[in-house]
C-alpha positions in Angstrom: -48.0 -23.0 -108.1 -50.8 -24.7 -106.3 -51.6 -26.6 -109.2 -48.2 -28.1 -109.1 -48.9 -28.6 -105.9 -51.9 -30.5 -105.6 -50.8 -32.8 -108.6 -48.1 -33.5 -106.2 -50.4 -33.9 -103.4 -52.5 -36.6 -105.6 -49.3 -38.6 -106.5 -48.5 -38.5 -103.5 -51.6 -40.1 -101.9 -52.0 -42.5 -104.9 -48.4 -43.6 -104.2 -48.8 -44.5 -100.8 -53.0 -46.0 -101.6 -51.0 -48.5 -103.9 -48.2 -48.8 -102.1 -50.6 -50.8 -99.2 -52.4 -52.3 -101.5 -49.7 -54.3 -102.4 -48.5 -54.9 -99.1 -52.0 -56.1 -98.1 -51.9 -58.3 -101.3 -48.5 -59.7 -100.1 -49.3 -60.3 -97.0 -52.6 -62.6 -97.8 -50.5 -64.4 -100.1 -48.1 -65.9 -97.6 -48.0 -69.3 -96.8 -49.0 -68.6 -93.0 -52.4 -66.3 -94.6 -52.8 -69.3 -97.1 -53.0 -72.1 -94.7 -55.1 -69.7 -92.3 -57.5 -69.2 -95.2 -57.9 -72.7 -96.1 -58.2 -74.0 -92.2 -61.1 -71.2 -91.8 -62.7 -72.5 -95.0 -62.5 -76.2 -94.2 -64.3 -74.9 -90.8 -67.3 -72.8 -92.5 -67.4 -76.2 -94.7 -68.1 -78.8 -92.3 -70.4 -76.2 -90.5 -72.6 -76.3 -93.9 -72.2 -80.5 -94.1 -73.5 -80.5 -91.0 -76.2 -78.0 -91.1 -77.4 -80.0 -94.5 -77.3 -83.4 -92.8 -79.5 -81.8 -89.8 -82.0 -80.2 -92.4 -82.0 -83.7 -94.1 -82.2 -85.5 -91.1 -85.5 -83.3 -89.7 -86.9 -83.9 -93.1 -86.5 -87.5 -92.7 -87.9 -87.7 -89.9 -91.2 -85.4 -90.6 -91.4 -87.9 -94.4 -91.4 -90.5 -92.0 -94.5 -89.9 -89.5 -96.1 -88.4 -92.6 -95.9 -91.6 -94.5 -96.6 -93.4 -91.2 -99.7 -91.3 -90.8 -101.1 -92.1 -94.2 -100.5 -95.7 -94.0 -101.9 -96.1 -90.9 -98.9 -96.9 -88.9 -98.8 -96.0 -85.3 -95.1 -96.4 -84.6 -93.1 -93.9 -83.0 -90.7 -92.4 -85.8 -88.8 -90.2 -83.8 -88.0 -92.7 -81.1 -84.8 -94.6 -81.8 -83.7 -95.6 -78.7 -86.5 -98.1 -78.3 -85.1 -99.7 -81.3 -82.8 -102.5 -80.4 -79.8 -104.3 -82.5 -80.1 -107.5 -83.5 -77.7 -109.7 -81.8 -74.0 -111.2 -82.5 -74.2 -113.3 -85.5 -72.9 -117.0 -85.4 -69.7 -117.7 -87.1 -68.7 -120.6 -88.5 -65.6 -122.1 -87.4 -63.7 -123.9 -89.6 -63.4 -126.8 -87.0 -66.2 -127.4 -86.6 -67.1 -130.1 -90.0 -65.0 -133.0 -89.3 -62.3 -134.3 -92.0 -63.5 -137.4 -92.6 -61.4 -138.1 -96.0 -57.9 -138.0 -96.1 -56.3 -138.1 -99.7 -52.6 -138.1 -100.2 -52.2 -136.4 -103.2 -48.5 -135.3 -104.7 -48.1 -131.6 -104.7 -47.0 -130.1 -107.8 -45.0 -126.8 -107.9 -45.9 -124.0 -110.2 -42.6 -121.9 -109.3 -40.8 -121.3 -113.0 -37.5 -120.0 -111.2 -37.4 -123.2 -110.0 -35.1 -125.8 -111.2 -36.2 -128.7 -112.7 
């Protein structure tokens, strides 16, 4: 009798241990869990890209007043804001060279739907 019993017992419990599994399984798959997922991922991404690019930039910057040191340069590496742009470039305008030639020339149509 209580062997019966706890065999029951153990179905039981291993009835209702799968049972939530699967409801936990279900519920992660939904397109709501999905898109949370993915969103919390993309987040944890960009936190790596931008720890990387800090770790690269600090190495940069240390490369730099290392090389600086052992050629003798005495420019500030880690000082950027004393660096300036250079300015606006020129453009050319189109107006500016003077049409000196004028040639009549017939203009010739390359259309083939057109007729002839």
């Amino acid at each position: 009798m209580f062997r019966r019993t706890f065999w029951f017992t153990a179905g039981a419990a291993a009835g209702v241990w799968a049972t939530t599994k699967v409801n936990r399984k279900l519920k992660q798959l939904t397109p709501e869990s999905l898109a949370a997922q993915a969103a919390n991922k993309a987040v944890e991404t960009g936190h790596r890209l931008k720890d990387f690019a800090l770790d690269v930039r600090a190495g940069m910057v240390q490369r730099e007043a290392e090389l600086g040191e052992v050629l003798g340069l005495e420019a500030p590496v880690d000082a950027p804001a004393e660096r300036e742009l250079p300015g606006p470039r020129r453009r050319a305008s189109l107006d500016a060279t003077p049409n000196t030639t004028t040639h009549s020339y017939r203009t010739i149509s390359y259309n083939r739907n057109e007729d002839h």
